[in-house]
C-alpha positions as CSV (number, residue, x, y, z in Angstrom):
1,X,34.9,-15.3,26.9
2,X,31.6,-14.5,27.5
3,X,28.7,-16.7,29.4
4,X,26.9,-17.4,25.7
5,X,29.9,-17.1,23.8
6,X,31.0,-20.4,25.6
7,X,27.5,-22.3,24.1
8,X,28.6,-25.8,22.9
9,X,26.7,-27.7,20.3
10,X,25.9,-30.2,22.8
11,X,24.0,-27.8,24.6
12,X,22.4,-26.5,22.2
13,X,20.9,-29.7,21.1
14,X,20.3,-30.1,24.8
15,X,17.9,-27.0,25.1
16,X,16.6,-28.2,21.4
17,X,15.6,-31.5,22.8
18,X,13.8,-30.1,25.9
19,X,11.4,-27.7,23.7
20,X,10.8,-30.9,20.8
21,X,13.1,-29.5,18.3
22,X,15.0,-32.0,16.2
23,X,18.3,-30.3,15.0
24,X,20.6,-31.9,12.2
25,X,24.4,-31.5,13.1
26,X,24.7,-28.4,10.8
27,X,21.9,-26.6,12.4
28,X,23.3,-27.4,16.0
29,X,27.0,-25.9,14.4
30,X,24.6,-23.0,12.8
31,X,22.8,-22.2,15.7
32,X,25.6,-21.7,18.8
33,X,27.7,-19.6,16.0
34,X,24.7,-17.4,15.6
35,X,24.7,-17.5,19.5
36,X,28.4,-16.6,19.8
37,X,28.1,-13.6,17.6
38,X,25.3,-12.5,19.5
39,X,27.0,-12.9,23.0
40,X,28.4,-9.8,22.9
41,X,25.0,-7.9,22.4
42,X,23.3,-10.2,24.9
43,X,25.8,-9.2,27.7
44,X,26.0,-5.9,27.1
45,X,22.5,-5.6,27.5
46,X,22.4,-7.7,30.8
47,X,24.7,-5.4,32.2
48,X,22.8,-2.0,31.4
49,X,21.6,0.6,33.7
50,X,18.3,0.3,35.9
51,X,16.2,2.9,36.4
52,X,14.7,5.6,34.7
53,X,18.2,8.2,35.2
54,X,17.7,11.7,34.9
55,X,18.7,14.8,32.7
56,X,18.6,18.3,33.1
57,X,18.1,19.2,29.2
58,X,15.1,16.4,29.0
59,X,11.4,16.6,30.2
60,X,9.6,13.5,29.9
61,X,5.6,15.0,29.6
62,X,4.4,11.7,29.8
63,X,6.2,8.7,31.8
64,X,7.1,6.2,29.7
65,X,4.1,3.2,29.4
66,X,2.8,0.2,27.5
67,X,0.1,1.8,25.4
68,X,-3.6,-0.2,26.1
69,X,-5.1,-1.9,22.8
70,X,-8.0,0.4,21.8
71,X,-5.0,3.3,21.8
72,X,-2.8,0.8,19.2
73,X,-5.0,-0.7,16.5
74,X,-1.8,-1.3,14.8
75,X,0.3,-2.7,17.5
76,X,3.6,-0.3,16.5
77,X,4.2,0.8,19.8
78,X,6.3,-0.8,22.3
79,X,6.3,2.0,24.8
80,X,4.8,6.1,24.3
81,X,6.0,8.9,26.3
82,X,6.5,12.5,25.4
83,X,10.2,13.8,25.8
84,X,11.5,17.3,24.7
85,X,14.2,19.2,25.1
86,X,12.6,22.6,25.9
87,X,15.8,24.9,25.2
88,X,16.5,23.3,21.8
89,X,14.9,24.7,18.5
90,X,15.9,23.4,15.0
91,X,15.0,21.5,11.5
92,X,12.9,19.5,13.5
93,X,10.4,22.4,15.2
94,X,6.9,21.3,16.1
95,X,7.4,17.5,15.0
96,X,6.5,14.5,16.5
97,X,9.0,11.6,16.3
98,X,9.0,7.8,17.0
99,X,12.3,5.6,17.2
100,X,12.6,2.0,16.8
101,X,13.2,0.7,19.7
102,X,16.8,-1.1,18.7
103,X,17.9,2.5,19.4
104,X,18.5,3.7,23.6
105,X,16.3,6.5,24.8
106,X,17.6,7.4,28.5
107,X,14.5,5.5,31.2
108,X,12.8,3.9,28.9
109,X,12.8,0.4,28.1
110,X,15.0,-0.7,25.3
111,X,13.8,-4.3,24.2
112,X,14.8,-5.0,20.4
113,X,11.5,-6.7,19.8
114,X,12.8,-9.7,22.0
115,X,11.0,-10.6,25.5
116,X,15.0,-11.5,26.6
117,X,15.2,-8.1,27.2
118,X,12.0,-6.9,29.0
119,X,13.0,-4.9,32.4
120,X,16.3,-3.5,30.2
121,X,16.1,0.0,30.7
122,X,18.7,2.1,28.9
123,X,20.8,4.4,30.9
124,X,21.8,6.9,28.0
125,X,20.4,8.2,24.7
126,X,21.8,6.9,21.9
127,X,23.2,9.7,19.6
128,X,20.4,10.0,17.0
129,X,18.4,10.3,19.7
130,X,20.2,13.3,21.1
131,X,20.2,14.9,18.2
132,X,16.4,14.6,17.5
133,X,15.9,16.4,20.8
134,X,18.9,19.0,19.9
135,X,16.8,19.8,16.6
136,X,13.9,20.5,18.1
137,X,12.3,17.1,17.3
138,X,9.5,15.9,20.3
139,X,10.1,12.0,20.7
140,X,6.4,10.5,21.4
141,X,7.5,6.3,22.0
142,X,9.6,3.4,21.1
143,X,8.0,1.2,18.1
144,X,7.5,-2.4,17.5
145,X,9.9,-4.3,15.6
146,X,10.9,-7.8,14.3
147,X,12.7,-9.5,17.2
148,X,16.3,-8.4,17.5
149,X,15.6,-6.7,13.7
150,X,15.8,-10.3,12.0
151,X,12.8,-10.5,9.9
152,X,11.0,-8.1,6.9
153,X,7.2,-8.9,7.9
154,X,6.7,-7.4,11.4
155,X,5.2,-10.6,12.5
156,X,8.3,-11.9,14.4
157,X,8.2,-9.5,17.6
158,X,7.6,-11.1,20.5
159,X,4.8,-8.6,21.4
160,X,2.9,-9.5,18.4
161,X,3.1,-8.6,14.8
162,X,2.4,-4.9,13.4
163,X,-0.6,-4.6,10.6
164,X,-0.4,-2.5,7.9
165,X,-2.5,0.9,8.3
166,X,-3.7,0.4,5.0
167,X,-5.3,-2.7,5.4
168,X,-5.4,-4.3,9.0
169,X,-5.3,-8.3,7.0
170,X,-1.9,-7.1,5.8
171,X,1.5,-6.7,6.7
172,X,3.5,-3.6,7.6
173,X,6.8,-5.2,6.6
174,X,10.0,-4.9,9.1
175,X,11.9,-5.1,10.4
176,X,11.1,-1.2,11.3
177,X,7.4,-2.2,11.2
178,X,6.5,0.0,14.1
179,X,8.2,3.2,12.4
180,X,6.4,2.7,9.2
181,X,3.4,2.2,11.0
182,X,3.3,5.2,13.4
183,X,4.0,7.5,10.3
184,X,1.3,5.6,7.9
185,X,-1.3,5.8,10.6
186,X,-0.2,9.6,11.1
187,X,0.5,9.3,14.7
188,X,3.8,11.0,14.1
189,X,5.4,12.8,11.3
190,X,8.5,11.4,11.3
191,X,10.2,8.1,12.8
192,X,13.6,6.2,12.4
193,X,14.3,2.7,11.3
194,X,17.2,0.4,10.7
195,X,18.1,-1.1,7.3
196,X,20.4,-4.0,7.1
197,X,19.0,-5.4,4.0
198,X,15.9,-3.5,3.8
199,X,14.3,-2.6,6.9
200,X,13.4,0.9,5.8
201,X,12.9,0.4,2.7
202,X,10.5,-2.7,3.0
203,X,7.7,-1.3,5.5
204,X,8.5,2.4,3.7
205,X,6.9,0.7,0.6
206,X,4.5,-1.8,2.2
207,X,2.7,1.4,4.0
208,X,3.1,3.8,1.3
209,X,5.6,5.8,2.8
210,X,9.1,7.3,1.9
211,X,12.1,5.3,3.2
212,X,15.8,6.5,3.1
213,X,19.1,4.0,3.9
214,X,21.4,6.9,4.3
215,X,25.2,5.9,3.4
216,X,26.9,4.0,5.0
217,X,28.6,5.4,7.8
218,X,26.7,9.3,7.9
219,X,24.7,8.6,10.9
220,X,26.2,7.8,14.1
221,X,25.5,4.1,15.9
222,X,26.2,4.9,19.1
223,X,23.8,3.5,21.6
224,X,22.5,1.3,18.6
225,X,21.8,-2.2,19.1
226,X,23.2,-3.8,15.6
227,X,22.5,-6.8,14.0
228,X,25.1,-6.3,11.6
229,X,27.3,-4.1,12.6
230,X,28.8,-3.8,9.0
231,X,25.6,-3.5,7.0
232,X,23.5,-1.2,9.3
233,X,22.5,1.9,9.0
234,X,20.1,3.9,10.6
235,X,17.5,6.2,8.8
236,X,14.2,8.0,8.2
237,X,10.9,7.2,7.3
238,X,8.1,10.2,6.5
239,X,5.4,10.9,4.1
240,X,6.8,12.8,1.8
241,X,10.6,13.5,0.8
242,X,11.1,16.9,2.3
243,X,10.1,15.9,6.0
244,X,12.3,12.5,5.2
245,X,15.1,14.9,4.4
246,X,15.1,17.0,7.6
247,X,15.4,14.0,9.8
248,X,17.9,13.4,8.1
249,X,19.7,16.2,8.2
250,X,19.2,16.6,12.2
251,X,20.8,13.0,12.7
252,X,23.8,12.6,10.2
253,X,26.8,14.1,10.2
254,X,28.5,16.5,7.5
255,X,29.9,14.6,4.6
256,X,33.3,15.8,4.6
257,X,34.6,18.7,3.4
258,X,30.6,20.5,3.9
259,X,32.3,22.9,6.1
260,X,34.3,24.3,3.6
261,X,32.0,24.7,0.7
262,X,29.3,26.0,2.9
């Protein structure tokens, strides 16, 4: 059993005590199963790579770097950096693209919106994010999100909320706040979010962008930090539906039975 997965009620009413929390006996029972079936995620995390590894296929432009405040208005980034894949050309040729940063990009640091995390660096890419850099695509930074992708405002990361491009007093909606941001703002033409029960979708339509929740099951998790591992999916968000569709196409896999028609 894991380190958190061993949490007791007793010491969760323990730690609720010492920060003036008053918890009834459901929420104590409530909160250390929430902690249980995050123990998992929590340790795998601890036990992550250091260090900014290296690949030969990868060229990171710029070093990976918390952005200053006058070059964020909207607070989406977590980290920006510029990594390509020079010998790679495909459907996503002269873009720029940002990716939430619930999703691993080799050296750079892979937080989920939750200062638990700070110093986590991830040690691989997770698959969409080799396949952005296979088609062509120029990843520019890791956006902001609701912490650990539990919350549709934006205003539960622990770096501070995202506004709304449209109207700084507003909202960007999450949890793929960051994403939606970046693309509303026109910092990047294309980014990817997570949808559990709307994480796309909501920011998508709060910024007045398009949003896609791709079936479930077409694009690859691996190296993605779930929430629910049963109701995720990763996906696009653009300006319009026909850059939308080629991030899609460069991150999911064939339905099956493609190969044959085509």
């Amino acid at each position: 059993m894991s380190r958190l997965g061993d949490t007791t009620t007793t010491e969760v009413a323990n730690a609720a005590e010492r920060i003036g929390l008053a918890l009834t006996d459901e929420e104590r029972v409530a909160a250390r199963e929430r902690i249980a079936a995050l123990a998992g995620l929590y340790d795998d995390l601890e036990v992550a790579p250091s260090g900014a590894p290296t690949d030969d296929r990868d060229v990171f432009e710029t070093t990976p770097h918390r952005p200053a405040d006058g070059d964020d208005p909207h607070n989406a980034w977590l980290r920006r950096f510029d990594l390509r894949r020079p010998d790679r050309e495909g459907v996503l040729d002269a873009l720029s693209v940002a990716v939430k940063n619930n999703m691993s990009t080799r050296g750079v640091e892979l937080t989920c919106g939750s200062k638990a995390f700070e110093g986590t660096v991830a040690g691989a890419h997770a698959e969409v994010v080799d396949r952005l850099l296979d088609a062509g695509g120029r990843i520019v930074g890791a956006t902001n999100m609701d912490e650990l992708a539990f919350g549709p405002t934006s205003e539960t990361s622990a770096f501070g909320p995202t506004t709304n491009p449209a109207d700084a007093d507003h909202v960007a909606g999450g949890s793929s706040s960051g994403s939606a941001a970046a693309v509303a703002a026109g910092d990047v033409d294309l980014a990817l979010g997570s949808d559990t029960g709307g994480s796309v979708r909501i920011p998508a339509s709060y910024c007045g962008i398009v949003g896609h929740k791709p079936t479930y099951g077409l694009v690859p998790r691996r190296g993605f930090v779930a929430l629910a591992y049963s109701m995720d999916h990763i996906g696009p968000l653009a300006k319009d539906v026909e850059t939308a569709a080629r991030g899609l196409d460069a991150i999911a896999d064939a339905p099956p039975g493609m190969d044959e028609i085509a």
